[in-house]
C-alpha positions in Angstrom: -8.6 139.6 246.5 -4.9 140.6 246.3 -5.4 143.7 248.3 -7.2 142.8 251.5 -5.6 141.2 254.6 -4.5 138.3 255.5 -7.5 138.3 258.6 -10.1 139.2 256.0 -8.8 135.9 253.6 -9.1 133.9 256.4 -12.7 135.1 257.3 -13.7 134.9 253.7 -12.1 131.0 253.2 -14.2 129.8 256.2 -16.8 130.8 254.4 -15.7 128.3 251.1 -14.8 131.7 249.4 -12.7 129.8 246.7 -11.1 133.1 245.1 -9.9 133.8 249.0 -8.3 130.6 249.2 -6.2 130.9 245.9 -5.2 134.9 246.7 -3.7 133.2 250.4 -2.1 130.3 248.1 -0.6 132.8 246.2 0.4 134.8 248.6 2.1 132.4 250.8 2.7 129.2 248.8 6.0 129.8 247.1 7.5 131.6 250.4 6.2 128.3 252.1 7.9 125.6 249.6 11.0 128.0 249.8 11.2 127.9 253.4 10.6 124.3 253.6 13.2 123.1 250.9 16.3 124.7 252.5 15.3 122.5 255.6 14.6 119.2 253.7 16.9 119.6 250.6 14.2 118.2 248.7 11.9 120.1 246.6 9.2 117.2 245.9 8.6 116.8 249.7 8.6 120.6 250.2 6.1 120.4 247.3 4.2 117.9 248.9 4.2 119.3 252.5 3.0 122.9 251.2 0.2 121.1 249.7 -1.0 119.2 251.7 -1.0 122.0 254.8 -3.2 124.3 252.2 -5.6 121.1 251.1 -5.8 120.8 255.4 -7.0 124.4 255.4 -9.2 123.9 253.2 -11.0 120.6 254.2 -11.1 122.3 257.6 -12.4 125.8 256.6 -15.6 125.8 258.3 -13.9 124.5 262.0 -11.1 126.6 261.6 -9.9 128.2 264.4 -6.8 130.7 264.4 -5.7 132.4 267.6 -2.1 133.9 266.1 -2.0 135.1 262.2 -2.4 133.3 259.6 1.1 133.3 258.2 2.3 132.3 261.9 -0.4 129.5 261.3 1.1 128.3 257.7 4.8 128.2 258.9 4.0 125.9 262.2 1.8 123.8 260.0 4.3 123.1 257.3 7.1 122.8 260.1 5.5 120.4 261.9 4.7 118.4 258.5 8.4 119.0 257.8 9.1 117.0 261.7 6.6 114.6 261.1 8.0 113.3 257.3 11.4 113.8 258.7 10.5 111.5 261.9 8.7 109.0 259.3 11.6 108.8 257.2 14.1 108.1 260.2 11.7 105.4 260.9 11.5 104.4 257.5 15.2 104.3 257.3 15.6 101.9 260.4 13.3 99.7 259.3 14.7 99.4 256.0 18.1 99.0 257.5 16.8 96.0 259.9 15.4 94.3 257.1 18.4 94.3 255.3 20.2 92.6 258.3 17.2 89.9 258.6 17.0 89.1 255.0 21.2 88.5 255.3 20.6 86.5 258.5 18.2 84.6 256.9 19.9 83.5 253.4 22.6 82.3 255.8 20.5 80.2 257.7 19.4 79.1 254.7 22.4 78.0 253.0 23.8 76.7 256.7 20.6 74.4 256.3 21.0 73.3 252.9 24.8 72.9 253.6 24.0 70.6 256.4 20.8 68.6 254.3 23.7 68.4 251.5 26.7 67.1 254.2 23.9 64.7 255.2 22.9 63.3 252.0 26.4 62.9 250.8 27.0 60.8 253.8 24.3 58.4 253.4 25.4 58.0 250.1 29.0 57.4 250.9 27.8 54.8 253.7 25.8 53.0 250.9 28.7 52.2 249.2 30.4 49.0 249.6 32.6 48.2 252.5 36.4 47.8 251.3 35.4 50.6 248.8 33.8 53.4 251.5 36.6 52.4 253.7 39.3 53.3 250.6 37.3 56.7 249.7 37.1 57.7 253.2 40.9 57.3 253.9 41.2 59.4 250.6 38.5 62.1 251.3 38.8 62.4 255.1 42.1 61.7 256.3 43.7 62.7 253.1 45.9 60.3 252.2 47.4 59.3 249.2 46.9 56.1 246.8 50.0 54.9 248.0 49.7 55.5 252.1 46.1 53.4 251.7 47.9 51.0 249.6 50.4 50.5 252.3 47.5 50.9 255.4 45.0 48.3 253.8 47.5 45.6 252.0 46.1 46.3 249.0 47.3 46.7 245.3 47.7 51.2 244.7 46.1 50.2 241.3 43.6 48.4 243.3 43.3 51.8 245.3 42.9 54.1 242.2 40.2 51.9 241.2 37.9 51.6 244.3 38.2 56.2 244.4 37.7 56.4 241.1 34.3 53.8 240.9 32.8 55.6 244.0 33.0 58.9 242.6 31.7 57.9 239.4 28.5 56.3 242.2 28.7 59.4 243.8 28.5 61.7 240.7 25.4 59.8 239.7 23.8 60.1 243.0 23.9 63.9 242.9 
């Protein structure tokens, strides 16, 4: 099968001639894959695309209709497979990259959402405590200021102070 042309293969594989089909693969396969891996750098894809354009021929055989040769046929077939994966992967790429910029904006949604549910929670806890005590812990926490300035602020003893912080964090810790 080696020796005849290229126009006689092609006659012969529209035919189902299996023997014609493996002398074009042969003939044409490697020179394909090389062609298509300088392009694409990647020899599993060149693989693949070479393939696939000869399992196309095949499954086409019987409607097959070439106007140029058949080697002019191959090299626009795996070319335009080469266009199409490279396309797809572009595609593929975007995508990939727009999902990584949703799944961020959506664990910081999330965690602004629990950071609020958490701000709100510890608030209702901190207005459940009692009065004189939620007013001492809030001039602590809030306006930051120290045993002795809420001492001083409220008339009260800084002992007195130390005591009120230190029992609502100890409600507090159990709360959460």
């Amino acid at each position: 099968m080696d020796c005849q042309t290229d126009e006689q293969l092609t006659g012969l594989i529209k035919e189902g001639n299996v023997f014609a089909f493996k002398a074009l693969y042969n003939r044409y396969g490697n020179l394909l894959f090389v062609y298509i891996s300088k392009s694409l750098h990647d020899q599993d894809d060149a693989q693949d695309i070479v393939q696939e354009v000869f399992a196309q021929l095949w499954n086409s055989r019987e409607s097959l209709n070439i106007t140029t040769s058949i080697s002019s046929y191959l090299y626009a077939s795996v070319r335009n497979k080469m266009i199409d994966l490279t396309r797809r992967n572009g595609l593929h790429k975007k995508y990939l990259e727009k999902l990584d910029t949703f799944e961020a904006d959506n664990i910081m949604a999330d965690h602004l959402v629990r950071e609020k549910q958490l701000a709100a929670l510890i608030e209702k806890e901190i207005d459940a405590l009692p009065i004189k005590m939620r007013e001492v812990f809030l001039l602590s926490r809030s306006s930051d200021l120290s045993h002795q300035e809420i001492s001083d602020q409220l008339g009260l003893q800084k002992q007195t102070v130390r005591s009120h912080i230190k029992r609502a964090l100890k409600i507090l810790r159990l709360k959460f």
